[in-house]
C-alpha positions in Angstrom: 0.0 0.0 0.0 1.3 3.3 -1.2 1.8 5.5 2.0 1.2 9.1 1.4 0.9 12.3 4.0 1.4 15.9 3.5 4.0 18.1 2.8 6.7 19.2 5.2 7.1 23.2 5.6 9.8 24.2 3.7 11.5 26.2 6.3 11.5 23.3 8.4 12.2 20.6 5.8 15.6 22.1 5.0 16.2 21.7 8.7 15.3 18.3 9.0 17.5 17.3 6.1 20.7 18.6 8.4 19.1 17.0 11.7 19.2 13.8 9.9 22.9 13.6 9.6 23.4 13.4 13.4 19.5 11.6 14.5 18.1 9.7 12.0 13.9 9.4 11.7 14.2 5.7 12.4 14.9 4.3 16.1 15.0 0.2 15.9 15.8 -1.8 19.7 19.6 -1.1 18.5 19.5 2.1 18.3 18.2 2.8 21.9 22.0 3.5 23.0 22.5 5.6 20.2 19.3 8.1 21.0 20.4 8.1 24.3 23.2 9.2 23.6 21.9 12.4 22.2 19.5 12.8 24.8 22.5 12.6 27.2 24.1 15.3 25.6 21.6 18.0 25.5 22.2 20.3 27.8 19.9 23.9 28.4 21.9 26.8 27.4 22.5 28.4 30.5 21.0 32.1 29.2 17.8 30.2 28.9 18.1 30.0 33.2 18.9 33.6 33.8 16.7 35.4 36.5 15.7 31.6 37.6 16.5 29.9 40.0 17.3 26.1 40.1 17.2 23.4 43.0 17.7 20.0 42.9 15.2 17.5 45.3 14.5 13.9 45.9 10.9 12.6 46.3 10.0 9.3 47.8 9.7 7.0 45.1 6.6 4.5 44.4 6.2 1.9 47.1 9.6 -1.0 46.7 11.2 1.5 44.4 13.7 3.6 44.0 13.3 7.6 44.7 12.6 10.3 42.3 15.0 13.1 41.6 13.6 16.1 40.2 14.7 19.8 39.1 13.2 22.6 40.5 12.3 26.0 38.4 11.6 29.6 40.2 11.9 33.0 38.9 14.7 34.6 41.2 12.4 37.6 41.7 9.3 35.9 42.9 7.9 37.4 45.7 8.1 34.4 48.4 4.9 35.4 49.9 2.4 35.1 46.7 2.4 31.6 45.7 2.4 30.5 42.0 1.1 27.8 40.3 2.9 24.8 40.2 3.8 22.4 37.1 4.6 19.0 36.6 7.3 18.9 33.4 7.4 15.0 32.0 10.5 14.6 29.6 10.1 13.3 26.3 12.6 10.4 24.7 10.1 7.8 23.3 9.8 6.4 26.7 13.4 5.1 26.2 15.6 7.9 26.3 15.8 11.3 28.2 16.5 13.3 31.2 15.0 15.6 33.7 16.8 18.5 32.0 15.2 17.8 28.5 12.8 20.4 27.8 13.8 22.6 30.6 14.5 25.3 27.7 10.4 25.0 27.3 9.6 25.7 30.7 11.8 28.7 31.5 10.0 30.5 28.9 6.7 29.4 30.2 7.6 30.8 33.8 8.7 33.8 32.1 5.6 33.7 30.5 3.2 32.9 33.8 5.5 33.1 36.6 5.4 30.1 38.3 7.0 26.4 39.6 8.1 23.8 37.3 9.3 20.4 38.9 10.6 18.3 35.8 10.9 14.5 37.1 13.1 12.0 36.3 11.9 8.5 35.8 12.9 5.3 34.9 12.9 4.5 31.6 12.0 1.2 29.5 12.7 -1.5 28.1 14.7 -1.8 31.6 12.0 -1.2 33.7 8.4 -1.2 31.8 5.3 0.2 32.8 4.0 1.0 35.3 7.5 2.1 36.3 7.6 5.7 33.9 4.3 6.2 35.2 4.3 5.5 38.6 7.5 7.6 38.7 5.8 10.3 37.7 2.7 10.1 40.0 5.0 10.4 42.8 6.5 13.5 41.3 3.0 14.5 41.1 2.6 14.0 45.1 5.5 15.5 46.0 5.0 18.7 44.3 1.3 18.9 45.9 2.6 17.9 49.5 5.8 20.4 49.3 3.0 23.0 48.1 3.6 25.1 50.8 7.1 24.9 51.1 7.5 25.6 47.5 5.6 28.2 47.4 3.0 26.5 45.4 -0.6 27.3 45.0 -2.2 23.7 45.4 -5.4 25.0 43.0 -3.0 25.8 40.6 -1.8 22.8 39.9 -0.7 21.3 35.9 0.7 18.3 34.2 2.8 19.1 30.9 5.2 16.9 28.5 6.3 16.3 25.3 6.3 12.9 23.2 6.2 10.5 25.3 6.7 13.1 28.5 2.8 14.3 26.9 1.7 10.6 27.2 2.9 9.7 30.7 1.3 13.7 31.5 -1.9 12.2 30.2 -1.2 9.0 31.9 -0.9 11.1 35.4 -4.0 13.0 34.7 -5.9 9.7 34.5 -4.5 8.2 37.5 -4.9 11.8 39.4 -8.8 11.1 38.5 -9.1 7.9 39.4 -6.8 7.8 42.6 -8.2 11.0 43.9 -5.2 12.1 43.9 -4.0 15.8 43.5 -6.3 18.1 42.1 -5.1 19.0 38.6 -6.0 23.0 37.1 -5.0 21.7 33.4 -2.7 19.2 30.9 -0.5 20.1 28.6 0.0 17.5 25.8 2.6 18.3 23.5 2.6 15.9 20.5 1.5 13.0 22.8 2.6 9.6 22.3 -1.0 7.9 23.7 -1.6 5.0 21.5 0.1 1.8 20.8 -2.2 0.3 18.4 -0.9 1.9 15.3 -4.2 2.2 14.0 -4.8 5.2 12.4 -3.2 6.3 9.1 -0.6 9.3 10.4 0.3 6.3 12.8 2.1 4.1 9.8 2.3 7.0 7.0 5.7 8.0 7.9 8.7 5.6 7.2 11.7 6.8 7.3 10.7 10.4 7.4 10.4 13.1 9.8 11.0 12.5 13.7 10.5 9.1 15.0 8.5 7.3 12.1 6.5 4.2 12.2 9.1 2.0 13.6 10.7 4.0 16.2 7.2 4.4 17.7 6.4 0.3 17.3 10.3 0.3 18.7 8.5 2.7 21.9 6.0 0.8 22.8 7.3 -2.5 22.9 10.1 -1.5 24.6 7.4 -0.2 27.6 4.9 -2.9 26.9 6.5 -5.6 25.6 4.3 -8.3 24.4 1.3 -6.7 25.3 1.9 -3.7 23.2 -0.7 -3.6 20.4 -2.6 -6.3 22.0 -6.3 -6.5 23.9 -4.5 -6.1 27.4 -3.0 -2.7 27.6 -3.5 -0.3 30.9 -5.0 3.0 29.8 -3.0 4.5 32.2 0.1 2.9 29.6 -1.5 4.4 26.5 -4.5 7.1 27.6 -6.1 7.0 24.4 -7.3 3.4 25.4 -9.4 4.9 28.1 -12.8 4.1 28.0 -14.0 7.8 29.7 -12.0 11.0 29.3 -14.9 12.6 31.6 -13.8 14.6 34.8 -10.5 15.6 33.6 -8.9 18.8 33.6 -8.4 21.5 30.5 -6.4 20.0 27.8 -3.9 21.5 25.5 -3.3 19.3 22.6 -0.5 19.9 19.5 1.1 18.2 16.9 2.4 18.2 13.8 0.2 17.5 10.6 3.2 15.7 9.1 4.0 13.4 12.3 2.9 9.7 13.6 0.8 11.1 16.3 -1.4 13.7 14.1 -4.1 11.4 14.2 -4.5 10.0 17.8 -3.9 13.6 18.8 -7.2 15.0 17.4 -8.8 11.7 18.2 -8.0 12.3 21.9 -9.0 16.0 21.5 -12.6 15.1 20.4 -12.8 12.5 23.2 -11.9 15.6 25.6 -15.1 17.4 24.0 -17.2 14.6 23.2 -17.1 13.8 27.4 -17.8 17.6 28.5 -14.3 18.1 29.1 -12.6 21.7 27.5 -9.7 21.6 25.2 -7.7 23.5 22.6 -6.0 21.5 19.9 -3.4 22.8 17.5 -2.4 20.9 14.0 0.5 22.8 12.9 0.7 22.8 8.9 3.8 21.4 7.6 5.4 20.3 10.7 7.2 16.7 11.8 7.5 15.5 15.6 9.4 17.9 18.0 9.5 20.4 15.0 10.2 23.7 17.8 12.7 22.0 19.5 14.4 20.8 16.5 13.9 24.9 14.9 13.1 26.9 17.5 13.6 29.9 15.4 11.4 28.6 12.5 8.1 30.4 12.2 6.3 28.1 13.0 8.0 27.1 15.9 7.5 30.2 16.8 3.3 30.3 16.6 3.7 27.0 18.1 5.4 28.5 21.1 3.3 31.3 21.5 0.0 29.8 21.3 1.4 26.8 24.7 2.4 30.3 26.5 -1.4 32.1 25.7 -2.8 29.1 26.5 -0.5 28.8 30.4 -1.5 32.3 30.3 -5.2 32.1 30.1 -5.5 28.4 32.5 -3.3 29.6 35.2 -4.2 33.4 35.3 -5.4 34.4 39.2 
């Protein structure tokens, strides 16, 4: 079957060309080491953290496991006595690669943006430990930053969950589980090109090979290396891959983005609707032209750069009072 999709943005496939050369669009179970690797590597520019400051905490880690480390983001001149909201930051990495430091460059602009306190978590990552591990990780970063409220200087009612890739999966993932636990009291999601569904069943989710950012192999590569077996299969947790839950009702304010030229298009809007269909409020962004992780990748495209804005209006709009 002839696989077709739409064009890339020029701007940004003239990038991608060069981006190739060092990270190719295709990430088999041998090439785990290699994207780690990269991941490793990246490191936040350190004028992207000026006028923040930056802490470093342990949380207690799910019950037999190990504890969580995660980075703490402030803006220096916060006034100690107003508290802030408080955010969640889930790395992405295909739930195989990836630190607590990927992304960061993200949230310093969206404190700058909304002042406020961004705890990015570190968690384990697959195929050496599976789910619930990444997940569970994160819930207890989720705990933490709702019980340290106080101490933070944290508005508990002010509360969000945000990631990229597979960081906006695990996000959605915690915003489930935050439901259905009672847990903390979530004020809003941000899913950043979501990686939500194993199943490969819709046509953005196969239309890519060899193309973009993490193509139809990398993501099967993804998912069975959380999953194993299971991936694709009858038996998967919703809390693994949220777009397999059967109610998306009681769930906070969504925003949803991703690329129209990326393996997660599809499932993206699909979740989107779900969002509406169950009451629940939600913006969704296709961005015309663009591959997976496009305004990390070309931050100073123009599109990246629409992309950007519209995350910060939304933070702006969610969190405001």
């Amino acid at each position: 079957m002839t696989r077709t999709h739409p064009p890339f943005d020029p701007e940004l496939e003239a990038a991608l060309r060069l981006v190739h050369q060092v990270n190719p669009p295709t990430v088999t179970p041998e090439r785990i080491a290699d994207l780690r690797a990269i991941t490793d590597a990246y490191r936040i520019a350190e004028e992207s953290l000026a006028g923040i400051d930056v802490a470093e905490h342990v949380a207690p880690g799910p019950a037999g496991a190990p504890d969580v480390a995660l980075t703490v983001l402030r803006p220096a001149d916060a006034d100690p006595a107003v508290p802030l909201p408080g955010m969640l930051h889930i790395h992405g990495g295909g739930m195989v690669a990836g630190n607590r430091r990927v992304g960061l460059d993200w949230a310093a602009d969206w404190l700058r943006t909304v002042p406020m306190v961004v705890a990015s978590v570190e968690y384990r990552l697959a195929p050496e430990h599976p789910h619930p591990a990444p997940l569970e990780d994160c819930y207890a970063g989720l705990e933490w930053l709702a019980g340290k409220a106080a101490e933070l200087g944290v508005d508990p009612s002010r509360l969000i969950v945000a990631g990229g890739s597979a960081g906006g999966g695990l996000a959605a993932g915690v915003a489930l589980l935050a439901r259905d636990r009672g847990g903390p009291a979530l004020a809003a999601q941000l899913l950043i090109c979501p990686m939500i569904d194993d199943r490969a069943r819709t046509p953005s989710s196969t239309e890519l090979d060899g193309e973009g950012l993490w193509d139809r192999t990398s993501n099967a590569t993804g998912w069975a290396a959380l999953l194993g077996d299971a991936a694709g299969g009858p038996d998967v947790s919703p809390y693994a891959a949220p777009a397999r839950a059967t109610s998306l009702a009681g769930l906070p304010p969504a925003f949803l983005d991703a690329g129209a030229v990326e393996t997660f298009r599809d499932e993206t809007v699909d979740y989107a609707t779900r969002l509406w269909q169950a009451g629940g409020q939600a913006e969704l962004h296709v961005w015309p032209g663009a591959f997976h992780g496009f305004d990390s990748v070309v931050p100073t495209a123009t599109l990246s750069r629409e992309a950007r804005a519209a995350r910060e209006n939304w933070l702006r709009r969610v969190l405001s009072g």
